[in-house]
PyMOL Python script that loads the backbone (N, CA, C, O; Angstrom):
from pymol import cmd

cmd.read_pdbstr("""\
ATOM      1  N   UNK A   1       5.625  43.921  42.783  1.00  0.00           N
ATOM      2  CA  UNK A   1       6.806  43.412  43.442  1.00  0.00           C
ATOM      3  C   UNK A   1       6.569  42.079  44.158  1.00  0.00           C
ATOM      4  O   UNK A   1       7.410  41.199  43.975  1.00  0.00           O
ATOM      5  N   UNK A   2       5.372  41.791  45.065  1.00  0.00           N
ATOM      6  CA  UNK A   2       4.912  40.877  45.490  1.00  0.00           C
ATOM      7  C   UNK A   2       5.130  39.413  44.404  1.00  0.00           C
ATOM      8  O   UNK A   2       5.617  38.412  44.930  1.00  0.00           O
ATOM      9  N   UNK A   3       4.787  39.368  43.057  1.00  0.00           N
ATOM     10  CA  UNK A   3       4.617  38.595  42.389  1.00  0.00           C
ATOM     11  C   UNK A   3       6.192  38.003  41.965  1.00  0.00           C
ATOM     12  O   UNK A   3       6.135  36.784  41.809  1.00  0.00           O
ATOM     13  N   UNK A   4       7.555  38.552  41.744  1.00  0.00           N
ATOM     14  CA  UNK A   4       8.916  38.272  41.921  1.00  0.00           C
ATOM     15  C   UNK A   4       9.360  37.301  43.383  1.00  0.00           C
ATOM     16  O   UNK A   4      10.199  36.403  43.454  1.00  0.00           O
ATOM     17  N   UNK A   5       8.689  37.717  44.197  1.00  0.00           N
ATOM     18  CA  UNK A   5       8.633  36.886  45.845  1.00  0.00           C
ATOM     19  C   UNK A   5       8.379  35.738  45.379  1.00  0.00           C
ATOM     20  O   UNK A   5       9.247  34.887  45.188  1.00  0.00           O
ATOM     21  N   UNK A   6       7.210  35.592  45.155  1.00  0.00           N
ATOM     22  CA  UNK A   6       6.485  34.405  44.945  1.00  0.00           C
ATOM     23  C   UNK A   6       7.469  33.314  43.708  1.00  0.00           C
ATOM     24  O   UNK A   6       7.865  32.150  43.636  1.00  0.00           O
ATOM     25  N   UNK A   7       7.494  34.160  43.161  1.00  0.00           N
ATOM     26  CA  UNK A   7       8.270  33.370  41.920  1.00  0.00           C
ATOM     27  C   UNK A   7       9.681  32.865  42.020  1.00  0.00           C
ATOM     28  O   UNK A   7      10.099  32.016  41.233  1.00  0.00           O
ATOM     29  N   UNK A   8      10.592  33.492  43.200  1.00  0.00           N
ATOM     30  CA  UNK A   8      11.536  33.012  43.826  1.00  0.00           C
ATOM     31  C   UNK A   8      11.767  31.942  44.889  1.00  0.00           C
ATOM     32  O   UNK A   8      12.660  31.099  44.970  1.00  0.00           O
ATOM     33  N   UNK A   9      10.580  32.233  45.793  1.00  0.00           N
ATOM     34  CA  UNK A   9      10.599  31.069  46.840  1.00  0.00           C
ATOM     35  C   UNK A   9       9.654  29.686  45.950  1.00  0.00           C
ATOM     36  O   UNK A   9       9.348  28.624  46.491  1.00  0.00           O
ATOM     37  N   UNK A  10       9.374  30.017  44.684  1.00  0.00           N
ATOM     38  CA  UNK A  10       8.714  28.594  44.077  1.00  0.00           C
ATOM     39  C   UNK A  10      10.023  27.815  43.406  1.00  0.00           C
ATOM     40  O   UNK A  10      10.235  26.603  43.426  1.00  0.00           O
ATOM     41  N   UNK A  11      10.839  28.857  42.807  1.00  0.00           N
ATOM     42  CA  UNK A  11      12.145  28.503  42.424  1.00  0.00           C
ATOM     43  C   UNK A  11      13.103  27.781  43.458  1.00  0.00           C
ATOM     44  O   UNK A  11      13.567  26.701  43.093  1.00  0.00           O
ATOM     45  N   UNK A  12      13.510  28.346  44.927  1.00  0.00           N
ATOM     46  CA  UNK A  12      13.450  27.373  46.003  1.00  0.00           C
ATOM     47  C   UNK A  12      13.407  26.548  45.955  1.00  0.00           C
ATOM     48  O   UNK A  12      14.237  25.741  45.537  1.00  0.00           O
ATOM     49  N   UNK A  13      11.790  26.317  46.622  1.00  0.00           N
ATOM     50  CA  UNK A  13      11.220  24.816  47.069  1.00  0.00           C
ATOM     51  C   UNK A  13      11.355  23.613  45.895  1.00  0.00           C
ATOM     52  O   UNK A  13      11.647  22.426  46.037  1.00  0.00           O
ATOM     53  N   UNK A  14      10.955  24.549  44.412  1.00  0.00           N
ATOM     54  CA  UNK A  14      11.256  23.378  43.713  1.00  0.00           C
ATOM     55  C   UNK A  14      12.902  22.757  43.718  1.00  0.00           C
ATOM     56  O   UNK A  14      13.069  21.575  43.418  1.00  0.00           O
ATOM     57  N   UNK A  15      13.900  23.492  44.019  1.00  0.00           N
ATOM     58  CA  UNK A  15      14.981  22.783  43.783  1.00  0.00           C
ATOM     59  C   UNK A  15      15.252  22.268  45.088  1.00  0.00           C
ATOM     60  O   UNK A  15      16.202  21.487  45.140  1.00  0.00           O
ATOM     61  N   UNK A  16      14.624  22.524  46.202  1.00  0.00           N
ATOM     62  CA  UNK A  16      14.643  21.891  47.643  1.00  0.00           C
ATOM     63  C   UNK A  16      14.123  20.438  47.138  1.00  0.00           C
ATOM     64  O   UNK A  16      14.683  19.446  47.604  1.00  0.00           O
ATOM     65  N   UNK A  17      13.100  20.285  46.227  1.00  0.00           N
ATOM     66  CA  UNK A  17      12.203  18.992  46.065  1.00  0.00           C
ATOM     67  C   UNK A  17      12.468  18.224  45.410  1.00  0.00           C
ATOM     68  O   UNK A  17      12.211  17.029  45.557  1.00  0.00           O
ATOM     69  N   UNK A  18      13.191  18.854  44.311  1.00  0.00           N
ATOM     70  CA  UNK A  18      14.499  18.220  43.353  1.00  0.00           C
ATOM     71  C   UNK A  18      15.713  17.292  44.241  1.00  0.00           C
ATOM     72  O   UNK A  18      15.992  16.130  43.945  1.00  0.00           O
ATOM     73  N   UNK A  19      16.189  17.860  45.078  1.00  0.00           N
ATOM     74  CA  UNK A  19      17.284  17.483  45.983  1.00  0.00           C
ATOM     75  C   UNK A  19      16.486  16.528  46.439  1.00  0.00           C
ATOM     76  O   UNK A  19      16.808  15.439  45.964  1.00  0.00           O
ATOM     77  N   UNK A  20      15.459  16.470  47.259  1.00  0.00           N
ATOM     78  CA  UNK A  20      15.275  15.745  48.013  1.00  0.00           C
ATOM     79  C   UNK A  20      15.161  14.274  47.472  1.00  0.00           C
ATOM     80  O   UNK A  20      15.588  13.158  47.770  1.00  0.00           O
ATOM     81  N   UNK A  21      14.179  14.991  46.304  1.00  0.00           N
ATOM     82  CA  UNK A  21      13.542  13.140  45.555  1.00  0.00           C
ATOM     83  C   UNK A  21      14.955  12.509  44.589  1.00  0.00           C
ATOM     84  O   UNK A  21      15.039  11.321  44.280  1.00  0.00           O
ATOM     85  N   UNK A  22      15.785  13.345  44.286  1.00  0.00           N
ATOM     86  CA  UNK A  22      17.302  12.656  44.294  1.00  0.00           C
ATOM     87  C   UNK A  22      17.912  11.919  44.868  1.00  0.00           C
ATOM     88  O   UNK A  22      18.257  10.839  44.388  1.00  0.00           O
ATOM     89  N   UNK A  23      18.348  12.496  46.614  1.00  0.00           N
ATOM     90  CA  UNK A  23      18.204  11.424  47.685  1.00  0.00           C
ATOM     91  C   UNK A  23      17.678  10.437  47.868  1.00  0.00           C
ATOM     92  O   UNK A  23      18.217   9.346  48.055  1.00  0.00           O
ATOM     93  N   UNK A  24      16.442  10.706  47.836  1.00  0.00           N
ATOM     94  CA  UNK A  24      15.543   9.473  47.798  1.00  0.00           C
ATOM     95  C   UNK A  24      15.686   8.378  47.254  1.00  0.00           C
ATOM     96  O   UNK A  24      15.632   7.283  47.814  1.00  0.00           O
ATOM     97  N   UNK A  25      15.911   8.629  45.925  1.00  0.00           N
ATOM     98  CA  UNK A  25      16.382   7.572  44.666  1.00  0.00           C
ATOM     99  C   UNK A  25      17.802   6.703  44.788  1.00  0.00           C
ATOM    100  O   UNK A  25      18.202   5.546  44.655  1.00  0.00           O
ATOM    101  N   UNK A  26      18.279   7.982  45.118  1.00  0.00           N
ATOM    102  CA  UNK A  26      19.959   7.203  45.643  1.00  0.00           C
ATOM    103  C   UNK A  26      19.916   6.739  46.979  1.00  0.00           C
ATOM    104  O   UNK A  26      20.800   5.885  47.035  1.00  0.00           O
ATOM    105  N   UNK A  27      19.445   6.821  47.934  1.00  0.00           N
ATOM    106  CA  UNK A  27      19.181   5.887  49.258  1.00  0.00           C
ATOM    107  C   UNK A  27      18.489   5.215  48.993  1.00  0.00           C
ATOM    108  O   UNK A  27      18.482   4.474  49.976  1.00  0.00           O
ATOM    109  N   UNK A  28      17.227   4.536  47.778  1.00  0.00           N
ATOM    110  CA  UNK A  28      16.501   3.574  47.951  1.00  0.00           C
ATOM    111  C   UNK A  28      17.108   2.821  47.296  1.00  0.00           C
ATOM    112  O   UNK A  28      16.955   1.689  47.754  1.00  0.00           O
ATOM    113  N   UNK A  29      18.182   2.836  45.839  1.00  0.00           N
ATOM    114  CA  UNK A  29      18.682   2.270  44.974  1.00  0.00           C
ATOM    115  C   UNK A  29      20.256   1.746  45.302  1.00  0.00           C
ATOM    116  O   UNK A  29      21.024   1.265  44.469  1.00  0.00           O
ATOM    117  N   UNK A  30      20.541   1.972  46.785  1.00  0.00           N
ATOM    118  CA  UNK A  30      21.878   1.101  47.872  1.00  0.00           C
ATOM    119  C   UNK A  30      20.973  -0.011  48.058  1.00  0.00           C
ATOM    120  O   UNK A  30      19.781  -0.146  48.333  1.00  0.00           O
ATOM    121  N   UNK A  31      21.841  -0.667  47.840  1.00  0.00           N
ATOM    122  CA  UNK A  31      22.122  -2.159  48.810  1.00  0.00           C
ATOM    123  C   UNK A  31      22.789  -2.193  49.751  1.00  0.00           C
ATOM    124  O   UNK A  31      22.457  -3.215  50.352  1.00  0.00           O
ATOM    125  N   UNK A  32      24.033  -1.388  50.610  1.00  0.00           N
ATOM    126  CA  UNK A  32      24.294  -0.865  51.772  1.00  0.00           C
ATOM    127  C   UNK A  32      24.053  -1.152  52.801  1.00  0.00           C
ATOM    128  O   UNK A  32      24.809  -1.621  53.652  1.00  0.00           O
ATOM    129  N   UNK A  33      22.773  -0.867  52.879  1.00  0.00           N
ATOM    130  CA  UNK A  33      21.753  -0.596  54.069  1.00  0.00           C
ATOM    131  C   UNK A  33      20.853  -1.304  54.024  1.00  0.00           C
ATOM    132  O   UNK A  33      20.350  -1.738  52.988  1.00  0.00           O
ATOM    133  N   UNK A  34      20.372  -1.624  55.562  1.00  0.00           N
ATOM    134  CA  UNK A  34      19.268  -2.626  55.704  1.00  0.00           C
ATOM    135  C   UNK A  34      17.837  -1.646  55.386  1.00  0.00           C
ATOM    136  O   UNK A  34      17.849  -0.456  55.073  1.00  0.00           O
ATOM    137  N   UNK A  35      16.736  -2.446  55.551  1.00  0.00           N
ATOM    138  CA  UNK A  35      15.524  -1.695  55.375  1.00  0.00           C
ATOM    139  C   UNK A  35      15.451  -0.871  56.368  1.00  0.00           C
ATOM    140  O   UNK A  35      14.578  -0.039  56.122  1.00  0.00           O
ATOM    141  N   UNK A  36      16.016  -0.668  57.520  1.00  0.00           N
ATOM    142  CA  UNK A  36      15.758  -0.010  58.519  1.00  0.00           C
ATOM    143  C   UNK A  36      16.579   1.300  58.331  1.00  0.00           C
ATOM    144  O   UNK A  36      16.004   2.385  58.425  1.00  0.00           O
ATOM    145  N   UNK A  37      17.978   1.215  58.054  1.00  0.00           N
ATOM    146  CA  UNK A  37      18.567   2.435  57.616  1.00  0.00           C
ATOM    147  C   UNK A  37      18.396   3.140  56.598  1.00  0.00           C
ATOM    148  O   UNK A  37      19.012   4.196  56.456  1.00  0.00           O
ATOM    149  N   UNK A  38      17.445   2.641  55.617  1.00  0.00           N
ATOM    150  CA  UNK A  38      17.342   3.173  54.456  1.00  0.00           C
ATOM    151  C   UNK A  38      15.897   4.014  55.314  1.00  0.00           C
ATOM    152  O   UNK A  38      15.890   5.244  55.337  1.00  0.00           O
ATOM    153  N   UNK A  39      14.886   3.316  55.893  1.00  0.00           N
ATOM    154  CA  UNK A  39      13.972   4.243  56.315  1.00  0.00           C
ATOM    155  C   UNK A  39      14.551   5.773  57.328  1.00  0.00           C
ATOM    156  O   UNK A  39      14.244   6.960  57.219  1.00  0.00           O
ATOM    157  N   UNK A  40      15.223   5.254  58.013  1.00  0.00           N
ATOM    158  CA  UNK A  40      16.008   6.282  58.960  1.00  0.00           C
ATOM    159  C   UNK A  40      16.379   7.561  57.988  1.00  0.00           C
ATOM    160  O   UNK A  40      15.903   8.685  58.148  1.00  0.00           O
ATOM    161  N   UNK A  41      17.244   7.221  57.031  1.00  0.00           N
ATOM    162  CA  UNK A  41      17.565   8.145  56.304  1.00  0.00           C
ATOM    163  C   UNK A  41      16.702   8.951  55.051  1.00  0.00           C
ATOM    164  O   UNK A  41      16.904  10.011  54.459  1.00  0.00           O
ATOM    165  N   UNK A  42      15.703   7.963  54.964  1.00  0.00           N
ATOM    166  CA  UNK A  42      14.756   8.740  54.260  1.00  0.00           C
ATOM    167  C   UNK A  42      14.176   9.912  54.791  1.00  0.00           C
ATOM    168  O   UNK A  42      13.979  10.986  54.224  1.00  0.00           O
ATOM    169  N   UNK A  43      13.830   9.440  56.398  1.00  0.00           N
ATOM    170  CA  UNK A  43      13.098  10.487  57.388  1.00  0.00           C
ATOM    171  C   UNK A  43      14.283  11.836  57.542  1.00  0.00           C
ATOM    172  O   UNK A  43      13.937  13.014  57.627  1.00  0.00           O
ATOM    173  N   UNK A  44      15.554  11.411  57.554  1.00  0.00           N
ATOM    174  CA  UNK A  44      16.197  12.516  57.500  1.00  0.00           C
ATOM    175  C   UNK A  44      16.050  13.098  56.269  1.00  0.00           C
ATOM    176  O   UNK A  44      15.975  14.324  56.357  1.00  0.00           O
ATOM    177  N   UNK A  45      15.981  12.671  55.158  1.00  0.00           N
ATOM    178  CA  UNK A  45      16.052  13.398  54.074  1.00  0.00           C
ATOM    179  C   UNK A  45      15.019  14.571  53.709  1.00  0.00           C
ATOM    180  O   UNK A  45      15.106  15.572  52.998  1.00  0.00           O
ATOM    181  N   UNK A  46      13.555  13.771  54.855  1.00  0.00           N
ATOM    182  CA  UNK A  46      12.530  14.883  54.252  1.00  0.00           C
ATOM    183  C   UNK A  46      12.065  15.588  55.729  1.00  0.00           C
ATOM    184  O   UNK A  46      11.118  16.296  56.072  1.00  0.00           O
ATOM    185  N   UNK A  47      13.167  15.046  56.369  1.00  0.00           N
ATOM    186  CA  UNK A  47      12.578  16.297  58.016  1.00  0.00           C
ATOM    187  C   UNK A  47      13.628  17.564  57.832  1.00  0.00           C
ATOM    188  O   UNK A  47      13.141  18.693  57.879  1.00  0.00           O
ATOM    189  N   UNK A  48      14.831  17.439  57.655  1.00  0.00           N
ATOM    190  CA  UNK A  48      16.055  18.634  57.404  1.00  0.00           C
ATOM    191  C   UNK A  48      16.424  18.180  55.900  1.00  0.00           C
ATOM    192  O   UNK A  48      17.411  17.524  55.566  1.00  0.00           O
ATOM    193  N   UNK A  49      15.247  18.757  54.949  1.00  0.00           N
ATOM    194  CA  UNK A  49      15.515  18.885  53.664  1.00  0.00           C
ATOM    195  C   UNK A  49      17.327  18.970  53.020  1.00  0.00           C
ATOM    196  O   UNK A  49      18.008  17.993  52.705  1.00  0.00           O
ATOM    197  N   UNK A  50      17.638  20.038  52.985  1.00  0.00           N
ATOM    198  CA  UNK A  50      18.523  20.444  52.174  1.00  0.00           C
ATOM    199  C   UNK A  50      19.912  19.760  53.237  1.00  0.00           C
ATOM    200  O   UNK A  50      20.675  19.300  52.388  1.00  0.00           O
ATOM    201  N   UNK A  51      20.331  19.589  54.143  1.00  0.00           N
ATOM    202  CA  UNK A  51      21.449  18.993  54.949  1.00  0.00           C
ATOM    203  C   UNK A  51      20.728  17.399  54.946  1.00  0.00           C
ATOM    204  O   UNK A  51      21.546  16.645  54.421  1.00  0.00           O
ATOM    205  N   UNK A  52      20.025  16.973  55.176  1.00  0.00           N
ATOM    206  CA  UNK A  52      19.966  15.801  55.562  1.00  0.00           C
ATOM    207  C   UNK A  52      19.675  15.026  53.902  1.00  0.00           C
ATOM    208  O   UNK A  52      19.489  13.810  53.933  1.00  0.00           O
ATOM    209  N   UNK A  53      19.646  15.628  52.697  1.00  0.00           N
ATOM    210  CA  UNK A  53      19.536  15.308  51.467  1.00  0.00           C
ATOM    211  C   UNK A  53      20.782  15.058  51.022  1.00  0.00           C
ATOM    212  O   UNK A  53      21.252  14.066  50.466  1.00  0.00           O
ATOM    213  N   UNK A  54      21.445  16.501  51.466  1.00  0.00           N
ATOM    214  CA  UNK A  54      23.210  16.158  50.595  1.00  0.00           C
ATOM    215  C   UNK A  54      23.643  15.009  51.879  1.00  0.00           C
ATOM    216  O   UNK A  54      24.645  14.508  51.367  1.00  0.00           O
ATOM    217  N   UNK A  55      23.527  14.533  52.802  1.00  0.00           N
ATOM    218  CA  UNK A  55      24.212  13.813  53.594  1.00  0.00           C
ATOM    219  C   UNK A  55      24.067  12.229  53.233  1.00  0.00           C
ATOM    220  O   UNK A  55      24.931  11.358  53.140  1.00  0.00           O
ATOM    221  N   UNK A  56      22.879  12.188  53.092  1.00  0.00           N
ATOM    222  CA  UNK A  56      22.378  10.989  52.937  1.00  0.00           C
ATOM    223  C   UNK A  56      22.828  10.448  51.399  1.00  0.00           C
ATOM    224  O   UNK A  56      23.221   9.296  51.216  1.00  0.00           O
ATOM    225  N   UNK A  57      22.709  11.473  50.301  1.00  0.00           N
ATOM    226  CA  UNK A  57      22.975  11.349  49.272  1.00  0.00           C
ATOM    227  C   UNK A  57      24.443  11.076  49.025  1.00  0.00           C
ATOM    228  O   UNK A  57      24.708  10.234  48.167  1.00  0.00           O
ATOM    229  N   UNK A  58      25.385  11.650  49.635  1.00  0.00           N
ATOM    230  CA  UNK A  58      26.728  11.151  49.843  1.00  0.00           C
ATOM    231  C   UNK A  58      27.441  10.334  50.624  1.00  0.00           C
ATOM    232  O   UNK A  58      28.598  10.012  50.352  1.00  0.00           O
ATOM    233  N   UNK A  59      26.781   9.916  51.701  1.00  0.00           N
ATOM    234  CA  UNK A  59      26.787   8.397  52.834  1.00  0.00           C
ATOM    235  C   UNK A  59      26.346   7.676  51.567  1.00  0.00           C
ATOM    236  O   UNK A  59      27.282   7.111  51.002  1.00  0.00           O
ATOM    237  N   UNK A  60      25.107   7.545  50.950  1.00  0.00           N
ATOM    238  CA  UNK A  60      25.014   5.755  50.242  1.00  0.00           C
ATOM    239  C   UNK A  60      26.190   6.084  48.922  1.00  0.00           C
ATOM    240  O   UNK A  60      27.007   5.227  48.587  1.00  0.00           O
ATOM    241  N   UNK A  61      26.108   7.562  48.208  1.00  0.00           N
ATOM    242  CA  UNK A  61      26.657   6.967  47.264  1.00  0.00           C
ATOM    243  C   UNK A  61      28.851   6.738  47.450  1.00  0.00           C
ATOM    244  O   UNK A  61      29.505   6.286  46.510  1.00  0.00           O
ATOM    245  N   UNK A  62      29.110   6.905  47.978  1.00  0.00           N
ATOM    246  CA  UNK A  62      30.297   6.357  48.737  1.00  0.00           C
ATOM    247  C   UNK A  62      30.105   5.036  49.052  1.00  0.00           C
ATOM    248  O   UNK A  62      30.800   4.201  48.475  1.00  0.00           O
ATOM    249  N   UNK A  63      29.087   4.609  50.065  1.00  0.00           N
ATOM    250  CA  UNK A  63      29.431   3.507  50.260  1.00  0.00           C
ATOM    251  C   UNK A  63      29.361   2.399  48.791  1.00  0.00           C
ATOM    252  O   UNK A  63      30.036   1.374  48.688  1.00  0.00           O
ATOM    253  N   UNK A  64      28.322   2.942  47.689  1.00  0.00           N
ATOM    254  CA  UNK A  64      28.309   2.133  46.759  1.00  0.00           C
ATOM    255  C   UNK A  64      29.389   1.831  45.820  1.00  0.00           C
ATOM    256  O   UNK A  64      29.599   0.874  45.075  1.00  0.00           O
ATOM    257  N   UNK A  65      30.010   2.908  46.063  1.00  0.00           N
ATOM    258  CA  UNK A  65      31.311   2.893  45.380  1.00  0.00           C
ATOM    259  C   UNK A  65      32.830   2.433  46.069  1.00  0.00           C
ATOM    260  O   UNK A  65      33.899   2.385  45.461  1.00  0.00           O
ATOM    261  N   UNK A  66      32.526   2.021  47.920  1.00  0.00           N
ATOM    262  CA  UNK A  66      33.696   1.350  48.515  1.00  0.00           C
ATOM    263  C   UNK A  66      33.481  -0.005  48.465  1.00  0.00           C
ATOM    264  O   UNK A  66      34.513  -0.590  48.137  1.00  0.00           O
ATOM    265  N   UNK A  67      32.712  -0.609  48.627  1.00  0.00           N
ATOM    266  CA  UNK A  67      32.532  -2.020  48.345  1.00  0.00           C
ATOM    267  C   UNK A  67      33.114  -2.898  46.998  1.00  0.00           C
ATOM    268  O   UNK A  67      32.439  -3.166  46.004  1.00  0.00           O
ATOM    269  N   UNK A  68      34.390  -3.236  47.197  1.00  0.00           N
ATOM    270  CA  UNK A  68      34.914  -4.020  45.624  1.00  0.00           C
ATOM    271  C   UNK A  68      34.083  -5.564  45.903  1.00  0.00           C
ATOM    272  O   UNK A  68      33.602  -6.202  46.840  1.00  0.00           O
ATOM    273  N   UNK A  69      34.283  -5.672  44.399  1.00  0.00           N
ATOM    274  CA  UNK A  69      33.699  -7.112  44.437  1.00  0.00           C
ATOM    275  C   UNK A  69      34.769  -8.280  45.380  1.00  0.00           C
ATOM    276  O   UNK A  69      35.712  -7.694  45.913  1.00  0.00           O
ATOM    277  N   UNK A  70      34.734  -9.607  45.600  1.00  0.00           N
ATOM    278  CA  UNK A  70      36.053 -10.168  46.012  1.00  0.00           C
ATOM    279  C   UNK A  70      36.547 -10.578  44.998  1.00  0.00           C
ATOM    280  O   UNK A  70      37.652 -11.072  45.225  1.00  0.00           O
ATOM    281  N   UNK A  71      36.278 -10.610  44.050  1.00  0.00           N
ATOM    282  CA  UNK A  71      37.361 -11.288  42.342  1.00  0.00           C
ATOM    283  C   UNK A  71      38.107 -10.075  42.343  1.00  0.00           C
ATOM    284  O   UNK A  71      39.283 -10.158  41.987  1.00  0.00           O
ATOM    285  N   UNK A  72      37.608  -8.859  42.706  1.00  0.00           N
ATOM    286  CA  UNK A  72      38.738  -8.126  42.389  1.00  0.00           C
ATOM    287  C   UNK A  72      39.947  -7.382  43.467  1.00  0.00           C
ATOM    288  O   UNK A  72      40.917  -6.625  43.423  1.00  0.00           O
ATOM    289  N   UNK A  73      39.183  -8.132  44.368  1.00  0.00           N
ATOM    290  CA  UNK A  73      39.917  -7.575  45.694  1.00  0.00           C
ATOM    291  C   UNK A  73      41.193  -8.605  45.853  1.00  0.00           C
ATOM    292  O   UNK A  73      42.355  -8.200  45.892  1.00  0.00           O
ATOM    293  N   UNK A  74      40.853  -9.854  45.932  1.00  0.00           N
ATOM    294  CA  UNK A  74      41.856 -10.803  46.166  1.00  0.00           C
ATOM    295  C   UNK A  74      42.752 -11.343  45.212  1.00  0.00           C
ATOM    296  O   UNK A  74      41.972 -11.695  44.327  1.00  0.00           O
ATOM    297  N   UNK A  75      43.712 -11.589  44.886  1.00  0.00           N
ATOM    298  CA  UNK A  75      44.386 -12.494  43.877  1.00  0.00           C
ATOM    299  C   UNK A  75      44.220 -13.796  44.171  1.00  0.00           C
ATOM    300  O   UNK A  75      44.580 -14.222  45.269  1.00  0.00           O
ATOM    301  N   UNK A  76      43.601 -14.678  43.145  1.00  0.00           N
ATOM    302  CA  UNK A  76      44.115 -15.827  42.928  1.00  0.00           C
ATOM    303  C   UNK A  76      44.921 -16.705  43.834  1.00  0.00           C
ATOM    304  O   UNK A  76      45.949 -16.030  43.896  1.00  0.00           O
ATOM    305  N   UNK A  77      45.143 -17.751  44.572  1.00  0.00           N
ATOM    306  CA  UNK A  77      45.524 -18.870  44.701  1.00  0.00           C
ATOM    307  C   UNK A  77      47.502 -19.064  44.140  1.00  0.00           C
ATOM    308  O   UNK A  77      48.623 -19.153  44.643  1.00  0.00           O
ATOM    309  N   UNK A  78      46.882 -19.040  42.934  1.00  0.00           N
ATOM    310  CA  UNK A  78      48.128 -19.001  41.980  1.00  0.00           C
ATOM    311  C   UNK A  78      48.868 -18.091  41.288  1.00  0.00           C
ATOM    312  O   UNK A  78      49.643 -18.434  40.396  1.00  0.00           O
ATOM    313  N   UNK A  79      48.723 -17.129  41.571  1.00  0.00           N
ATOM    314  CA  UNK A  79      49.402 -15.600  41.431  1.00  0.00           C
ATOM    315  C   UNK A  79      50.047 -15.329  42.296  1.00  0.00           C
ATOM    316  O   UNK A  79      50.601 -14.234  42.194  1.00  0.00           O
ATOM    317  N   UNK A  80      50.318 -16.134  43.561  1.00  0.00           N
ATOM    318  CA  UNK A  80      51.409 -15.310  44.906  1.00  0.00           C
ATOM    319  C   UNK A  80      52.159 -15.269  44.434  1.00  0.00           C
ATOM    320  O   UNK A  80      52.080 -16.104  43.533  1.00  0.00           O
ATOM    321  N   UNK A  81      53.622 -14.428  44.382  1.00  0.00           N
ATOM    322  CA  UNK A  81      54.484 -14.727  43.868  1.00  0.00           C
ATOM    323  C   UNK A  81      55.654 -14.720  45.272  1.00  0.00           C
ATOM    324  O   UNK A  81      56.059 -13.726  45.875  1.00  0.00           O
ATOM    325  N   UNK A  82      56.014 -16.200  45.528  1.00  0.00           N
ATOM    326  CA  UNK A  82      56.808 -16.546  46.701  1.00  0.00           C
ATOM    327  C   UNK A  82      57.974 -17.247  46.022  1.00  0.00           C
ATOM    328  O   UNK A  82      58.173 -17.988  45.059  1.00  0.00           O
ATOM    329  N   UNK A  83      58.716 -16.583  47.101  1.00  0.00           N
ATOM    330  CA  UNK A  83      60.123 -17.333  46.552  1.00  0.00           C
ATOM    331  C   UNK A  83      60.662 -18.571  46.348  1.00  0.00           C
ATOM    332  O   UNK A  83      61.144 -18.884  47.436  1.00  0.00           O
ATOM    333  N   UNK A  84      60.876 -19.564  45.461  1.00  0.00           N
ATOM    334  CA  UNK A  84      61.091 -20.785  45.082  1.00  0.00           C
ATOM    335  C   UNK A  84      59.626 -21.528  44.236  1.00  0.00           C
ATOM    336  O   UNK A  84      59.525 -22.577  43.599  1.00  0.00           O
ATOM    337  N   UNK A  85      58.892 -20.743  44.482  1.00  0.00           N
ATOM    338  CA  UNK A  85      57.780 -21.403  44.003  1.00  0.00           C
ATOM    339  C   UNK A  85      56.765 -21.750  44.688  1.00  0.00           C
ATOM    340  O   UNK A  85      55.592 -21.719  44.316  1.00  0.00           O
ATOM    341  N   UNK A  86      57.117 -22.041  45.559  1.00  0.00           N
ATOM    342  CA  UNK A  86      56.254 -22.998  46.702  1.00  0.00           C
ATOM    343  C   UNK A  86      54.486 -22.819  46.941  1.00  0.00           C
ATOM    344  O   UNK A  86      53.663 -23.643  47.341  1.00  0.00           O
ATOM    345  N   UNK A  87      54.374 -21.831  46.646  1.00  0.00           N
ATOM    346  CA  UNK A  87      53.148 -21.108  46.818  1.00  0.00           C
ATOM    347  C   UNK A  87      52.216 -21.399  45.608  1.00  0.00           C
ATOM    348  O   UNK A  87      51.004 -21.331  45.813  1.00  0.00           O
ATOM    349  N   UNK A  88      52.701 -21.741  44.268  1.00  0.00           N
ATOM    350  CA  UNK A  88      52.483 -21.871  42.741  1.00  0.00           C
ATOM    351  C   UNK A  88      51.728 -23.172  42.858  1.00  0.00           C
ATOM    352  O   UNK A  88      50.603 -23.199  42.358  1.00  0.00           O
ATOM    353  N   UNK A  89      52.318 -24.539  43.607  1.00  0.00           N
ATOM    354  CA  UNK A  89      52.324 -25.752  42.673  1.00  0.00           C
ATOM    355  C   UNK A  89      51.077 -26.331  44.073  1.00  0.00           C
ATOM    356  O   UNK A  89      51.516 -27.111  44.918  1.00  0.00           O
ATOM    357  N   UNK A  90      49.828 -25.934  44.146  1.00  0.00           N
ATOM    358  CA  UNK A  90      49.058 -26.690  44.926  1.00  0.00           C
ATOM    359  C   UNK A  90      48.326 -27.942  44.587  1.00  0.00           C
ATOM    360  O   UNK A  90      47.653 -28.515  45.444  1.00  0.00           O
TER     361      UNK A  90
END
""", "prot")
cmd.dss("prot")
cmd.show_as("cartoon", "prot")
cmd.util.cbc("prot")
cmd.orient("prot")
């Protein structure tokens, strides 16, 4: 019976270690964050494994995905569309 124990808490840790070095990858692979927050959150990732892994892992990858470029954020110059024109002919 002893030997099922063992073979469960290895099943665990390995997917605890899985998670973690996931995190890892996705907090080192933001641009986001300065070098300093990326260390901060690393230390969270491997002091409160399993909470500080999904946290961190979903803080960078959000932020990587709120940041639009500005070509696509802004229109053009010449796309306002104002009444009489005025806005068109710079």
């Amino acid at each position: 019976m002893p030997g099922n124990w063992y073979y469960v808490l290895s099943c665990i840790a390995a997917a605890v270690l899985a998670g973690n070095l996931f995190a890892t990858v996705v907090v080192l692979r933001s641009d986001f964050y300065s070098p300093l927050q990326q260390r901060l959150q690393l230390a969270l990732v491997w002091l409160i494994p399993v909470l500080g892994a999904a946290c961190c892992a979903s803080f960078a990858s959000i932020h990587g995905r709120a940041v639009p470029k500005p070509d696509e954020r802004f229109p053009k110059p010449d796309t306002f569309d104002l009444p009489g024109g005025e806005g068109n002919s710079l």
